[in-house]
C-alpha positions as CSV (number, residue, x, y, z in Angstrom):
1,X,20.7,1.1,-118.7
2,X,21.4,4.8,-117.2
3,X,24.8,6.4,-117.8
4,X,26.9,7.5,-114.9
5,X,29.5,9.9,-115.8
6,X,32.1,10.2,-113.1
7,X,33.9,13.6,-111.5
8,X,35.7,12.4,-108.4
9,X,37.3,15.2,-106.9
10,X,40.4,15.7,-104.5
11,X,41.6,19.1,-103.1
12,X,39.2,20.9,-105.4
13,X,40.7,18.9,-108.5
14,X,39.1,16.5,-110.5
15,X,41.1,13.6,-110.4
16,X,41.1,9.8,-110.9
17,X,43.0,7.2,-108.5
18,X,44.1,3.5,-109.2
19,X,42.2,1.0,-107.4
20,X,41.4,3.3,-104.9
21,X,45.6,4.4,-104.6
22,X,46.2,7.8,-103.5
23,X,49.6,8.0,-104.4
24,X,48.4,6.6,-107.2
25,X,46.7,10.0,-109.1
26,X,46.2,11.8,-112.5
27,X,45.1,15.5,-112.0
28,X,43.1,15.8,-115.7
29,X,43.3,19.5,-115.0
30,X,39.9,19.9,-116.0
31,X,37.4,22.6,-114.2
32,X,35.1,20.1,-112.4
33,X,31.4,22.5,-113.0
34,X,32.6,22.6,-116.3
35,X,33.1,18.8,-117.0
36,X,29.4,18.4,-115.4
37,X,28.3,21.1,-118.1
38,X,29.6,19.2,-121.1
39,X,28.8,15.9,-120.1
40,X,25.1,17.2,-119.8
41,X,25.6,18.9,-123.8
42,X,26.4,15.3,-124.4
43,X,23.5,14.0,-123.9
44,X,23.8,12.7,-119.8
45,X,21.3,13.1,-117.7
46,X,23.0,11.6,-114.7
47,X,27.0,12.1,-112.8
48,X,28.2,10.5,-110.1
49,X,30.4,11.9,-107.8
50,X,33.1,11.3,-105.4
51,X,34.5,13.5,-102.7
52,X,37.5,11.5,-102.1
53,X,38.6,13.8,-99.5
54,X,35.9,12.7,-97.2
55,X,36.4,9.2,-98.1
56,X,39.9,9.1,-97.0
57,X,39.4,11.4,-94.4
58,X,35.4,12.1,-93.3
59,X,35.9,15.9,-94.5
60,X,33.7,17.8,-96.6
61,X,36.2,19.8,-98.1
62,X,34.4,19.7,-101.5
63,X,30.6,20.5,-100.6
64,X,30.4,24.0,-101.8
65,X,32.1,22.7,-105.1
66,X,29.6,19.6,-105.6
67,X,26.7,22.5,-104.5
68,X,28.0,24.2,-107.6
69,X,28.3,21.2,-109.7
70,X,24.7,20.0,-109.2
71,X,23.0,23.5,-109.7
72,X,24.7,24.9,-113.1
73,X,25.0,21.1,-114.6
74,X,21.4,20.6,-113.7
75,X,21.9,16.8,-113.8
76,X,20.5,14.2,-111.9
77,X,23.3,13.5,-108.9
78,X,24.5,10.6,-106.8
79,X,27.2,11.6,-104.7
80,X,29.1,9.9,-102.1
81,X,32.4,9.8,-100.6
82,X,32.9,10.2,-96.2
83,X,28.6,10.6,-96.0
84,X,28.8,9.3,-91.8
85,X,26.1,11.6,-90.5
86,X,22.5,12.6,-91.0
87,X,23.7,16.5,-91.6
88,X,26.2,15.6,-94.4
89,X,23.0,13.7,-95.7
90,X,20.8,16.3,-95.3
91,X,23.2,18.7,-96.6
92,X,23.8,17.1,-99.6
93,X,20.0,16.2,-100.9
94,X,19.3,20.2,-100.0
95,X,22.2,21.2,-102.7
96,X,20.1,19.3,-104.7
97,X,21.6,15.9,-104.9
98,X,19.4,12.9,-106.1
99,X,20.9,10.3,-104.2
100,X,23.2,10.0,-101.2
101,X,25.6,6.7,-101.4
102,X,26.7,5.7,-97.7
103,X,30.1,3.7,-97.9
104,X,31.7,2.3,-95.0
105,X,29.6,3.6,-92.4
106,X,26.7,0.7,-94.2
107,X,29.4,-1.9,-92.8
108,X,30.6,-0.1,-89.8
109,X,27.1,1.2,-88.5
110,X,24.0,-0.8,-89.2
111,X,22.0,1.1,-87.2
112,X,22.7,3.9,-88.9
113,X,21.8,2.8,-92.3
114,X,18.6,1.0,-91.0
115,X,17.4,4.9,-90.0
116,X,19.2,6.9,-92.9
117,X,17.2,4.3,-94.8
118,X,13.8,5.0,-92.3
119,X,14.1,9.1,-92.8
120,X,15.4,8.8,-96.8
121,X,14.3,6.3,-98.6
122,X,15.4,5.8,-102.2
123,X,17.2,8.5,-101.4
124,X,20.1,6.5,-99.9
125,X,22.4,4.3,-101.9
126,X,25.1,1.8,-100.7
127,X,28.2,2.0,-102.4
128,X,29.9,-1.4,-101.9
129,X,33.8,-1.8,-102.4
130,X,35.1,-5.1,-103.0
131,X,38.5,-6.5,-103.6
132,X,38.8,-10.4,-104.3
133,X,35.1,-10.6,-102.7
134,X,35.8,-8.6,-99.2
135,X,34.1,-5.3,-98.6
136,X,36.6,-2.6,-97.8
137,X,36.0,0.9,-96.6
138,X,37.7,4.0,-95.5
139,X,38.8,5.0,-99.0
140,X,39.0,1.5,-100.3
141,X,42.2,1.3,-97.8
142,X,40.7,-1.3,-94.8
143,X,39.3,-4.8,-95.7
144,X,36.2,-5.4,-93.5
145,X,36.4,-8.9,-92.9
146,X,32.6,-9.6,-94.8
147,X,31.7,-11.1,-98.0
148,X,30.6,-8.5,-100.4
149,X,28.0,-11.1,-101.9
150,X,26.4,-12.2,-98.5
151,X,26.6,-8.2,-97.5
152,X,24.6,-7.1,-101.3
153,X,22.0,-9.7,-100.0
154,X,21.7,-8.0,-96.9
155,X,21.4,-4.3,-98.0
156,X,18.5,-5.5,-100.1
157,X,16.8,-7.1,-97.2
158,X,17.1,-4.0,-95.1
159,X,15.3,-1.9,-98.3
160,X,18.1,-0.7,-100.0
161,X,17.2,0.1,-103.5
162,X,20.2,0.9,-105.3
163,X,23.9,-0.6,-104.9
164,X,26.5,1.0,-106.5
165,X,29.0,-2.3,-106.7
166,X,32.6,-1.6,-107.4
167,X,35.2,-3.8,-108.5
168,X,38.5,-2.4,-107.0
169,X,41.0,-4.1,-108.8
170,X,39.7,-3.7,-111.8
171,X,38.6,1.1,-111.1
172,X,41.0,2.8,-113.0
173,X,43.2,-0.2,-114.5
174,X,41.2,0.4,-118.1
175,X,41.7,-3.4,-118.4
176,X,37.9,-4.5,-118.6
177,X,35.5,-4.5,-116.0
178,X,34.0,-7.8,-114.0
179,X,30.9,-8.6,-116.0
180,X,30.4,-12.2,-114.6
181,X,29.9,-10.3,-111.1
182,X,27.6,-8.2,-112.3
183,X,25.6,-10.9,-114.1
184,X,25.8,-12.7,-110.7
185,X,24.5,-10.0,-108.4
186,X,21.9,-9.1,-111.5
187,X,20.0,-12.4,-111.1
188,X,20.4,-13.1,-107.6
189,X,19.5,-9.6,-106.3
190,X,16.6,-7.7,-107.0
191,X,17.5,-3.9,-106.6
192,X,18.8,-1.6,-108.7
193,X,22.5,-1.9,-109.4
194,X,25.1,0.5,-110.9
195,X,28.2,-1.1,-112.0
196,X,31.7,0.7,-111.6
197,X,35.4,-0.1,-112.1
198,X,37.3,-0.8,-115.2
199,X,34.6,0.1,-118.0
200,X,37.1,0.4,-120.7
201,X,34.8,-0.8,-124.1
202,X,31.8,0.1,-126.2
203,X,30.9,-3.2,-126.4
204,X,31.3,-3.8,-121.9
205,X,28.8,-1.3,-121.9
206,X,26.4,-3.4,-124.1
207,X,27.4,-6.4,-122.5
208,X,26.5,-4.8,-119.2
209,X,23.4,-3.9,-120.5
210,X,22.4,-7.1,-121.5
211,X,22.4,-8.7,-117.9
212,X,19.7,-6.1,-116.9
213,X,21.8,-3.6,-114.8
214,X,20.3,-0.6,-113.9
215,X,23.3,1.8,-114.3
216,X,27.4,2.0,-115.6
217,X,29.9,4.5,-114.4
218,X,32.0,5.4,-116.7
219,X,34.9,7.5,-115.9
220,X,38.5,7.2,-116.8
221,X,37.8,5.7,-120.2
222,X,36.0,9.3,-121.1
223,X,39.1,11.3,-119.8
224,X,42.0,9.3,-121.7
225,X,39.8,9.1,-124.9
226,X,39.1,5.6,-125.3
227,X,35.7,6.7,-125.9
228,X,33.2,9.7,-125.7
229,X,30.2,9.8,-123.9
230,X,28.1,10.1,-127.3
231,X,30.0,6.9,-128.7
232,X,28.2,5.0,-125.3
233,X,24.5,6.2,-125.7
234,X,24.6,5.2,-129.3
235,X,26.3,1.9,-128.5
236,X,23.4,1.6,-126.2
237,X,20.7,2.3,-128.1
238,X,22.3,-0.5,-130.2
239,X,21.7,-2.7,-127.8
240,X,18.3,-2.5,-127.2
């Protein structure tokens, strides 16, 4: 199972919300090029990242920062957050970006998917948002009206080959993360899926790994200590 650190950045700051909250933020005061750098000494060789301006608001107020992020870390990058046209695409996978995760416009714009999917590939990700089994978008802030189960079924129908499925009320609570979801979309779904939201555990991680899952983020549990990013490879490699 790959490792996803996690930088998601507001106004230039890497920060982390509270199921989604945006009065709801801890600044870590941490340079985010930096944090990239050290999670790569560390032994990652992926980060996922978040602009969370443009998912609140559709701005790319953090591009030139990510630019930096993905060129001096030299990691492998997913990055997502406001992505609603094929220049912010485009954009992105030139600044060297691995992977492009589409949020709400996936629910809002099918059409657009079906051809970001048609011109990119693998390239393209879906993040999907749920809260008590709805989909929500624009910054986790609007419920969507459609089941997050029926709508994972559909992305991988349409060729979407990774999902990265996150369980709102359980990101940034560090109370545990929903395993029995992820066991449930890992045996009914057959894509790659990255789990996020409330990894808080060594032994989450190797549980997680167990149901097959292609990926974990793993973010606020590496900034308030609970555990380093060495202590999860080697509980991993346990695993196996």
């Amino acid at each position: 199972m790959k490792l996803f650190p996690a930088i998601d950045l507001l106004n230039g700051k890497l920060v982390r919300l509270v199921q989604g909250d945006f009065s709801r933020v801890t600044d870590y005061g941490l340079d985010p090029v930096e944090t990239a750098i050290r999670f790569r000494e560390d032994g990652a060789e992926y980060l996922h990242v978040v602009d969370l301006d443009g998912a609140r608001d559709g701005k790319a107020a953090n591009h030139r920062l990510i630019e930096e992020m993905v060129k001096r870390s030299g990691l492998k990058v997913q990055v997502g957050g406001g992505i609603r046209d094929v220049e912010r695409i485009q954009a992105y996978l030139d600044a060297g970006a691995m992977r492009v995760i589409l949020g709400s416009v996936a629910v809002n714009d099918p059409a657009f998917l079906e051809k970001s999917l048609f011109t990119y590939k693998e390239q393209i990700a879906v993040g999907v948002d749920m809260m008590k089994g709805e989909v929500m978008t624009h910054g986790w802030e609007v419920g969507s009206g459609v089941d997050a189960m029926d709508f994972c079924g559909e992305l991988a129908q349409k060729g979407v080959k990774t999902l990265i499925v996150t369980d709102i009320e359980k990101d940034g609570e560090l109370k545990g993360t929903n395993l029995n979801l992820y066991r449930e979309l890992s045996e009914q779904i057959d894509v790659d899926i990255v789990a996020s939201g409330g990894i808080t555990e060594l032994n989450e991680l190797s549980e997680l790994q167990q149901t097959g899952l292609y990926g974990a983020i793993v973010g606020k549990a590496f900034y308030t200590g609970k555990f380093t990013l060495k202590d999860a490879f080697k509980a991993l490699e346990k695993t196996v």
